[in-house]
Backbone and ligand atoms as CSV (ligand in chain L), in Angstrom:
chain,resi,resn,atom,element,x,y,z
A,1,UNK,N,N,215.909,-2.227,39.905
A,1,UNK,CA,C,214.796,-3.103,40.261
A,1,UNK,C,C,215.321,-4.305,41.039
A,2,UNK,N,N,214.760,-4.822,42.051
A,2,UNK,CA,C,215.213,-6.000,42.900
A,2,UNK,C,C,214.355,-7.031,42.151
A,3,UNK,N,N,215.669,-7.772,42.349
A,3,UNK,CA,C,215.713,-9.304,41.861
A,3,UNK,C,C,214.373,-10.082,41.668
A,4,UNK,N,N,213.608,-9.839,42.893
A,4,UNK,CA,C,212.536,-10.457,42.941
A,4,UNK,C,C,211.492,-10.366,42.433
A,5,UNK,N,N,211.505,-8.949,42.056
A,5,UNK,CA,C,210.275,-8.268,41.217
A,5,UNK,C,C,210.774,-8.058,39.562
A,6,UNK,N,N,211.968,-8.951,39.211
A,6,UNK,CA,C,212.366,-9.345,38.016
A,6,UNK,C,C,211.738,-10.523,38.184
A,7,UNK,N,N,211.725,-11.176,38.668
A,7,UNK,CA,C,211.686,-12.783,38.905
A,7,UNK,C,C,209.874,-13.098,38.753
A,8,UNK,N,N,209.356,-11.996,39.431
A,8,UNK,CA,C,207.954,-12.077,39.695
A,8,UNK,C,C,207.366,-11.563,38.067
A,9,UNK,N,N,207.616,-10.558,37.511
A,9,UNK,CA,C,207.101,-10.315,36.252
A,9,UNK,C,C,207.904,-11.187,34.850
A,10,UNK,N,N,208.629,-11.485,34.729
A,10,UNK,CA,C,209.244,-13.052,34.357
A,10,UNK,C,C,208.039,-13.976,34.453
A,11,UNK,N,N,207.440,-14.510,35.744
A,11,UNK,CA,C,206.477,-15.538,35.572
A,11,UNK,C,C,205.676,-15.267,35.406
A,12,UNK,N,N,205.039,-14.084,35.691
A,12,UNK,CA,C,203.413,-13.586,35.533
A,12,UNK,C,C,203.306,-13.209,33.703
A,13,UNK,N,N,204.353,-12.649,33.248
A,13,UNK,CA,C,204.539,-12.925,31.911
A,13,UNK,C,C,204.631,-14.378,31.082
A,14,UNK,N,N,205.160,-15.453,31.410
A,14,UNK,CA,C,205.323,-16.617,31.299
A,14,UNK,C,C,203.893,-17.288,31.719
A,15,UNK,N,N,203.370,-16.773,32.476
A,15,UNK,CA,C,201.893,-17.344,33.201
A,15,UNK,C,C,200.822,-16.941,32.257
A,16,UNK,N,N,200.849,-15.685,31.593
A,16,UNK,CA,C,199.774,-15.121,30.765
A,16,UNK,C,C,200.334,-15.893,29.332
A,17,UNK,N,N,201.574,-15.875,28.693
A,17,UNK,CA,C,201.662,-16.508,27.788
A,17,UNK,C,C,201.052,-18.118,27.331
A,18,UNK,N,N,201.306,-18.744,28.724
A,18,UNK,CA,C,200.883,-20.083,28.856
A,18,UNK,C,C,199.379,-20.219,28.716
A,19,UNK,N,N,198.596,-19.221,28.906
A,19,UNK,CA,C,197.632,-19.070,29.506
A,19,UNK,C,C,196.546,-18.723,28.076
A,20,UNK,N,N,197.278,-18.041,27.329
A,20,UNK,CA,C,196.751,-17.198,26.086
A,20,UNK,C,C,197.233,-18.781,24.976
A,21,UNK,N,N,198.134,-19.701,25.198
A,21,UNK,CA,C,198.324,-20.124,24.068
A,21,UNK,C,C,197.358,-21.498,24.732
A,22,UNK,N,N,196.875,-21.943,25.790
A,22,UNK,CA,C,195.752,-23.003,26.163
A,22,UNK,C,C,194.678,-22.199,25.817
A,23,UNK,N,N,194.168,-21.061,25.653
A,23,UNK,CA,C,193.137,-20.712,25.013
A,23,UNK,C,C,192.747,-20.353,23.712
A,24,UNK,N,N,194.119,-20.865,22.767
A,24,UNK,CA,C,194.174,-20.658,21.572
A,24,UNK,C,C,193.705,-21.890,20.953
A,25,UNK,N,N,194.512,-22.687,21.493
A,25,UNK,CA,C,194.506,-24.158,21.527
A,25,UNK,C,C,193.068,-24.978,21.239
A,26,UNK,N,N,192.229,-24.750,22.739
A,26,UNK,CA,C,191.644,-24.903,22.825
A,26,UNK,C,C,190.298,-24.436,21.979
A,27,UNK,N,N,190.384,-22.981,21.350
A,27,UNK,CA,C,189.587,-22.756,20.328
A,27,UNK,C,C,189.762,-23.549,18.856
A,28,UNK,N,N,190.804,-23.982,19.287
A,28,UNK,CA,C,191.385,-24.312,17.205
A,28,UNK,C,C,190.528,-26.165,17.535
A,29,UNK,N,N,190.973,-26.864,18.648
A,29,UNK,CA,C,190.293,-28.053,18.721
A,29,UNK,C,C,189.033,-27.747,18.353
A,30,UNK,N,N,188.004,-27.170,19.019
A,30,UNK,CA,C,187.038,-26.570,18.820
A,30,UNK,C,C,186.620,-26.578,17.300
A,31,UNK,N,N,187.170,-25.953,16.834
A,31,UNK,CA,C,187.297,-25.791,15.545
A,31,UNK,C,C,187.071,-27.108,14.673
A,32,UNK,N,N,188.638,-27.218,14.605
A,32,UNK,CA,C,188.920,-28.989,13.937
A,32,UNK,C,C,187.589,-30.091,14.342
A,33,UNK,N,N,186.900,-29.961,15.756
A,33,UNK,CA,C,186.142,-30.974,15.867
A,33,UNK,C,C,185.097,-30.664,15.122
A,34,UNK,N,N,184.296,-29.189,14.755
A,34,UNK,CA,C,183.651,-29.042,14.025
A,34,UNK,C,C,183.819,-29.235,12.310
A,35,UNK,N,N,184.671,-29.377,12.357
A,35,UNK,CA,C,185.435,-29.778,10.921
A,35,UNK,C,C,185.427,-31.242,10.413
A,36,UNK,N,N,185.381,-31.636,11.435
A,36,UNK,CA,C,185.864,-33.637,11.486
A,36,UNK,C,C,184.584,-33.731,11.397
A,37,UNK,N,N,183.336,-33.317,11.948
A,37,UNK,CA,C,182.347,-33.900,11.996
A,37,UNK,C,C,181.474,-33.235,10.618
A,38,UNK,N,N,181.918,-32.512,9.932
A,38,UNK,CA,C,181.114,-32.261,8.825
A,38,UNK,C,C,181.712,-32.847,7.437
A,39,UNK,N,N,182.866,-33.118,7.996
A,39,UNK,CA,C,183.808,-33.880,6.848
A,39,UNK,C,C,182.927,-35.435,7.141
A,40,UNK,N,N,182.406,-35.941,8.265
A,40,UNK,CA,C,182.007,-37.246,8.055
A,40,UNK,C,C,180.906,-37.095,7.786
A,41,UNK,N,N,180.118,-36.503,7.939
A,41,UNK,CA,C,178.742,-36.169,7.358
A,41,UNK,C,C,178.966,-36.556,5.816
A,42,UNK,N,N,179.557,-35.591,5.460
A,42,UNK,CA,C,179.651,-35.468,3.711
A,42,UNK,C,C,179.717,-36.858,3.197
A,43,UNK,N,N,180.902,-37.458,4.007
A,43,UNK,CA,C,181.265,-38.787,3.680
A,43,UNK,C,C,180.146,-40.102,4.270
A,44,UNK,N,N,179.476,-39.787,4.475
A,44,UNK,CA,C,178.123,-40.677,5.484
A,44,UNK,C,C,179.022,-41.470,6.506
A,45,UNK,N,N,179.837,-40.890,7.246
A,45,UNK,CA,C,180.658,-41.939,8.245
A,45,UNK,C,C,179.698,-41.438,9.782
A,46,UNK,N,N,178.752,-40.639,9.966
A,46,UNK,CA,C,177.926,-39.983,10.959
A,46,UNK,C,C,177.354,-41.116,11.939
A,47,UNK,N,N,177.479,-42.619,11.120
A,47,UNK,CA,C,176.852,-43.768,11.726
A,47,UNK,C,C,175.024,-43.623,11.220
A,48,UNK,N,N,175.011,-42.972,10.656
A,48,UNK,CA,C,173.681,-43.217,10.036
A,48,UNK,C,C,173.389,-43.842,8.471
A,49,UNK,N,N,172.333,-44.594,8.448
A,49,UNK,CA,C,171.976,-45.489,7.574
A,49,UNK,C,C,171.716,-44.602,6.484
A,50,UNK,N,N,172.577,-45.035,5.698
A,50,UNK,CA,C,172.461,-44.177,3.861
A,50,UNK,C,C,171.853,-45.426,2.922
A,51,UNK,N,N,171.282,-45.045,1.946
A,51,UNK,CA,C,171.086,-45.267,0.864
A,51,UNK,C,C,171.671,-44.689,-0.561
A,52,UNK,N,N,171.912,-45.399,-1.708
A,52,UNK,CA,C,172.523,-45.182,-2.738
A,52,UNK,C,C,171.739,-45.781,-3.857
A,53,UNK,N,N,171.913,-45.926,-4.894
A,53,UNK,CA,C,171.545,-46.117,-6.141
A,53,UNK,C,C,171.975,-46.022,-7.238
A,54,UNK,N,N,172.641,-46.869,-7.932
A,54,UNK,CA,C,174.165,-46.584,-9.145
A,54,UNK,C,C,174.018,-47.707,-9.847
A,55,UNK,N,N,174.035,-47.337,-11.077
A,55,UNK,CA,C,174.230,-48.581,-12.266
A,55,UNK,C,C,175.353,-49.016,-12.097
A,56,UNK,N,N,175.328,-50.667,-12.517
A,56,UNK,CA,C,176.398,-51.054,-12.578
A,56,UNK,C,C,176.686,-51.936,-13.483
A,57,UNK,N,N,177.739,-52.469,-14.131
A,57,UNK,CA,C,177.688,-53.965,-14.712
A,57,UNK,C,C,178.364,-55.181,-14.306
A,58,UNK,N,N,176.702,-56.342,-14.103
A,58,UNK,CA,C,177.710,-57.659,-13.454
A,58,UNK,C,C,179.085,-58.368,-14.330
A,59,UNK,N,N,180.347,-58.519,-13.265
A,59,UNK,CA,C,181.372,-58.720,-13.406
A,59,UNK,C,C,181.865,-60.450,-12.852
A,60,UNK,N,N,181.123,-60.920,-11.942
A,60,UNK,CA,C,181.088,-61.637,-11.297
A,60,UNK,C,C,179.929,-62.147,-10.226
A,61,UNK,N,N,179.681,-63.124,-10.339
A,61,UNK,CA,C,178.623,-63.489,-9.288
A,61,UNK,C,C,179.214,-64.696,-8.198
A,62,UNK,N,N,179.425,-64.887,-6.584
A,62,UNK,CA,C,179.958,-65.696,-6.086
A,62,UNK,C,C,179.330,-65.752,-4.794
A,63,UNK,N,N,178.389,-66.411,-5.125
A,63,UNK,CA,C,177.041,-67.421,-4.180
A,63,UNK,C,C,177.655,-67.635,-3.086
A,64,UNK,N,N,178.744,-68.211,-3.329
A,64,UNK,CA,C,179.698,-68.823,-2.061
A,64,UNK,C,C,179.862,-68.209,-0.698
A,65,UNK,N,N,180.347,-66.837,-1.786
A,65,UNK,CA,C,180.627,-65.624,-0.711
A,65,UNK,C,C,179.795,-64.469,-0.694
A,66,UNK,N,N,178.756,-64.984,-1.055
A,66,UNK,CA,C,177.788,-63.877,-0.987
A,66,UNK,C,C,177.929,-62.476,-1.616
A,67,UNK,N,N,178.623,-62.518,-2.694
A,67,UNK,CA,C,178.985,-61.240,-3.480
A,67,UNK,C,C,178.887,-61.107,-4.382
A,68,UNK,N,N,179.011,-59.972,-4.914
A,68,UNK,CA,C,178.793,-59.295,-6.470
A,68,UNK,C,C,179.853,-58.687,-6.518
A,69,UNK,N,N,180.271,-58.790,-7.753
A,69,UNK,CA,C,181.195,-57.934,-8.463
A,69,UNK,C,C,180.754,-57.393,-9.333
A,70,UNK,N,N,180.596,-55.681,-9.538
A,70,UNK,CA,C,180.060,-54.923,-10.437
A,70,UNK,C,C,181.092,-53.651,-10.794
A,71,UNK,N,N,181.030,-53.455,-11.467
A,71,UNK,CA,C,181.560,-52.316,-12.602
A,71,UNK,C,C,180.926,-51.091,-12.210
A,72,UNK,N,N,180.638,-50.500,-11.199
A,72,UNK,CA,C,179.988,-49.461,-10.964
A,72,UNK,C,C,180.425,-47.944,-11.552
A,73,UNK,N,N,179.260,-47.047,-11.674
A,73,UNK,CA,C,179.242,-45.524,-12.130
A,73,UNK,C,C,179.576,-44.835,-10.668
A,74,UNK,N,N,180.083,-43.567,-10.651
A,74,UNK,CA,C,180.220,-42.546,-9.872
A,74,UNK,C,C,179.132,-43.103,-8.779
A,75,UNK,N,N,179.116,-43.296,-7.688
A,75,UNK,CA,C,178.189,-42.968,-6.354
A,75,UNK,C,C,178.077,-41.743,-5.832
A,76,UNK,N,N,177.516,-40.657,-6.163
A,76,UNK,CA,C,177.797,-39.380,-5.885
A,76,UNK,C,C,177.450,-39.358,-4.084
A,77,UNK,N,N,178.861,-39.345,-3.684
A,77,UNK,CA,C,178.790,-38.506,-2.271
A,77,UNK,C,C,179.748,-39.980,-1.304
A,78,UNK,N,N,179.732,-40.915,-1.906
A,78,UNK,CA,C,180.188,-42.211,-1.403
A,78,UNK,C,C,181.638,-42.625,-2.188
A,79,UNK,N,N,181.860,-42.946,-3.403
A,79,UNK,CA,C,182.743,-43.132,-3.626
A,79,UNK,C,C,182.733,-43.050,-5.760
A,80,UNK,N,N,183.751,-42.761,-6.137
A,80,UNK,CA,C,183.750,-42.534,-7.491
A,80,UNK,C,C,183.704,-44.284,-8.163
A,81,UNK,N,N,183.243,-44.044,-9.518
A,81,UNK,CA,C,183.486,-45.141,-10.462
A,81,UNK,C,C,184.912,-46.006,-10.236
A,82,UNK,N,N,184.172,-47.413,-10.145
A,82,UNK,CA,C,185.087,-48.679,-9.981
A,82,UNK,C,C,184.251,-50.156,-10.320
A,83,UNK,N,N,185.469,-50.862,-10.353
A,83,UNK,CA,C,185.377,-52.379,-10.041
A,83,UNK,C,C,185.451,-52.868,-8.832
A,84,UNK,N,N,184.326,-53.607,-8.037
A,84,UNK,CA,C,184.857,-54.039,-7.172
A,84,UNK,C,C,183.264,-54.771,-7.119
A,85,UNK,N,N,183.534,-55.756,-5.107
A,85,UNK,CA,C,182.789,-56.218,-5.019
A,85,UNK,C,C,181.894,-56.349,-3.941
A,86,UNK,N,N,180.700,-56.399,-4.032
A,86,UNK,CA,C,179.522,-55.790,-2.916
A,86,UNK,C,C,178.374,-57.046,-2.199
A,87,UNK,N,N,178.921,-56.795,-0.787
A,87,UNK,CA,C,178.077,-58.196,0.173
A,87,UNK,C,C,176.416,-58.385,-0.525
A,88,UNK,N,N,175.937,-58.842,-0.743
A,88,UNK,CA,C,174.409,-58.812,-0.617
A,88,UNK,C,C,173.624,-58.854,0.436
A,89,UNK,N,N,172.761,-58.090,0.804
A,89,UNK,CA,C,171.605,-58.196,1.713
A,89,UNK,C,C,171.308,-60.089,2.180
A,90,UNK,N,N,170.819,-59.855,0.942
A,90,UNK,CA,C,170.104,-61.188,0.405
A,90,UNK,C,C,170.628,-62.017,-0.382
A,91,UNK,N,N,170.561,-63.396,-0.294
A,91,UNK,CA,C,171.925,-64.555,-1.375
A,91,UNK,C,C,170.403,-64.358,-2.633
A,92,UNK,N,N,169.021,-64.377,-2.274
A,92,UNK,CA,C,168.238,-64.445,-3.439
A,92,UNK,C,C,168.655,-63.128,-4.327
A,93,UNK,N,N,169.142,-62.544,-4.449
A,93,UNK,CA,C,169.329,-61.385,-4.815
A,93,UNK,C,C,170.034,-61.367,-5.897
A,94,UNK,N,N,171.143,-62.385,-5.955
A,94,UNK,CA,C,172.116,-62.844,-7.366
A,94,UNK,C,C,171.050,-63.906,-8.131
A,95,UNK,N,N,169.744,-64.645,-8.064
A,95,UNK,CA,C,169.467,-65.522,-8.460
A,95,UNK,C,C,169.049,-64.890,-10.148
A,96,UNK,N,N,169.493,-65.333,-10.994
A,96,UNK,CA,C,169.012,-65.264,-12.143
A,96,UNK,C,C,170.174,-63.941,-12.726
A,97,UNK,N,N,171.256,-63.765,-12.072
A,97,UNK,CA,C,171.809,-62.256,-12.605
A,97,UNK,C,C,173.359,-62.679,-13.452
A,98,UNK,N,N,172.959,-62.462,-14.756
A,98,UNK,CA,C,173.771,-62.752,-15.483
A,98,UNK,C,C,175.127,-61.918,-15.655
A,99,UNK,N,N,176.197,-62.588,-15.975
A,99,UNK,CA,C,177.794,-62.005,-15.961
A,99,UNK,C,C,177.539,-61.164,-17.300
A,100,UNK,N,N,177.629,-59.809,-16.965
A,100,UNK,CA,C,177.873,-58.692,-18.220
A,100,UNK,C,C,176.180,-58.005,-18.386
A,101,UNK,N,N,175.571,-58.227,-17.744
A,101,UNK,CA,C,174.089,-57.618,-17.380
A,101,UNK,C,C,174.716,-56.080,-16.648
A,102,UNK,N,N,173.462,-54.836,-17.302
A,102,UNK,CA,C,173.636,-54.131,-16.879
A,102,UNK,C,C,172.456,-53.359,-16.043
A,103,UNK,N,N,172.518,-53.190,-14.510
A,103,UNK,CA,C,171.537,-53.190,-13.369
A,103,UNK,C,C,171.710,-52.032,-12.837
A,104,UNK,N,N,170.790,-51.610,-12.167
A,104,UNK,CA,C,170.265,-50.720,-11.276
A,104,UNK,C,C,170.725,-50.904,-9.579
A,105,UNK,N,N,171.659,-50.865,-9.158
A,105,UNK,CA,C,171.496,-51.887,-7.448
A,105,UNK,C,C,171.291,-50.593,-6.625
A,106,UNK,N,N,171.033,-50.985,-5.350
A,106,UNK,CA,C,170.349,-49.833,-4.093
A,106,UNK,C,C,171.542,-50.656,-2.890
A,107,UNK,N,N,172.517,-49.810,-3.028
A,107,UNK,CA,C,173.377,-49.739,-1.667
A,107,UNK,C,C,172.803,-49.228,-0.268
A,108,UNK,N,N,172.714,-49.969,0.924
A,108,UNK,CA,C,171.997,-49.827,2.241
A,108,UNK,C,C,173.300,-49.930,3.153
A,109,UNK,N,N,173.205,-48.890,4.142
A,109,UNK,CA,C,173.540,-49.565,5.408
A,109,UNK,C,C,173.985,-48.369,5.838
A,110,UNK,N,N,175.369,-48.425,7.317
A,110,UNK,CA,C,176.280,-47.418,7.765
A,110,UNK,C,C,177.384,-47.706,7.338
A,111,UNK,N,N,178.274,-46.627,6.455
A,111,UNK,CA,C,179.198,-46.932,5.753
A,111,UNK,C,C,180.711,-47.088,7.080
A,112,UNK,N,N,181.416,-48.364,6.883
A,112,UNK,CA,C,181.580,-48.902,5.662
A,112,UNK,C,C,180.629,-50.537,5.436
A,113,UNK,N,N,179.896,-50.758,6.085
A,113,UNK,CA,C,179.235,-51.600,6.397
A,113,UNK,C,C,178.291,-51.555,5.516
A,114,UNK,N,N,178.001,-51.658,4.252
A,114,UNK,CA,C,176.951,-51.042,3.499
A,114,UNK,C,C,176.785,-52.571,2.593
A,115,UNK,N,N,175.598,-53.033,2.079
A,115,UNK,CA,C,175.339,-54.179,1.410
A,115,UNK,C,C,174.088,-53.708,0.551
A,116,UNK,N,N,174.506,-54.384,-0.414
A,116,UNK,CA,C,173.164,-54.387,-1.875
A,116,UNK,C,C,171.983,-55.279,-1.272
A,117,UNK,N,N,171.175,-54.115,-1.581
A,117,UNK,CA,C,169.411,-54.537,-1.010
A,117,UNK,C,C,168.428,-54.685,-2.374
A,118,UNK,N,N,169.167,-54.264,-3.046
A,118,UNK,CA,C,168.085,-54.174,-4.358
A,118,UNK,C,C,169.101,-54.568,-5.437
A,119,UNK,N,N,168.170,-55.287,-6.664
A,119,UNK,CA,C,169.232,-55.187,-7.643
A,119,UNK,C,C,168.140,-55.185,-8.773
A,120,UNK,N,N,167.884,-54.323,-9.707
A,120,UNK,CA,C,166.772,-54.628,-10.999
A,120,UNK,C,C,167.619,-54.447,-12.084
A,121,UNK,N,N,167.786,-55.394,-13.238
A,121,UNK,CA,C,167.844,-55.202,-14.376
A,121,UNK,C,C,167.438,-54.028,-15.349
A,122,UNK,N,N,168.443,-53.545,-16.032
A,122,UNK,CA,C,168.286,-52.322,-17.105
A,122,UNK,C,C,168.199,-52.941,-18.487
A,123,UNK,N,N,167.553,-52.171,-19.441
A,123,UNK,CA,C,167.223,-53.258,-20.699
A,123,UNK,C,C,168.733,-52.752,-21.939
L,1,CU,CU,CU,183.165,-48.879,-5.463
């Protein structure tokens, strides 16, 4: 066989390989992007406005900074049981809410941007 027609099926082999693994590639992105975007769904990261609803118990109240600190239950679909602390909508919203009270609050917004809109007392 002459040289050249080694040389020529060499690249046309090398050309289809290249060729088969950008179209592999390109299916698996494909893929993964459909993946990324149902993984943020689940997680409400979609940029759309969620709502929540989870007992909690007040831990802290700080007017100052406009926050609550609550003892929260499981958020099913948002985040599991913790301590921590949550912007308010509204500063009227802490008025009258006693340290170790146990409440009802309504988480609003696009996560992670999300702030307490509601807060009712549990007896
Ligand atoms: Cu939390």
């Amino acid at each position: 066989m002459r040289l050249w027609r080694v040389v020529l099926l060499v690249n046309l082999a090398l050309a289809l390989g290249v060729l088969l693994g950008y179209v592999a590639w390109g299916r698996q992105v494909a893929r993964l992007d459909e993946e990324l975007f149902a993984a943020r769904r689940a997680a409400g990261l979609d940029g759309q406005v969620r709502n929540w609803t989870a007992r909690g118990i007040v831990r802290a109240v700080l007017p100052d900074s406009n926050v609550v600190i609550f003892t929260h239950e499981d958020i099913p679909g948002y985040m599991p049981a913790m301590t921590m602390g949550f912007r308010l909508h509204d500063p009227r919203l802490a008025e009258g809410l006693d340290v170790g009270a146990t409440v009802r609050f309504t988480l609003s917004g696009i996560p992670p941007d999300v702030s307490v809109t509601a807060i009712a007392r549990e007896p």
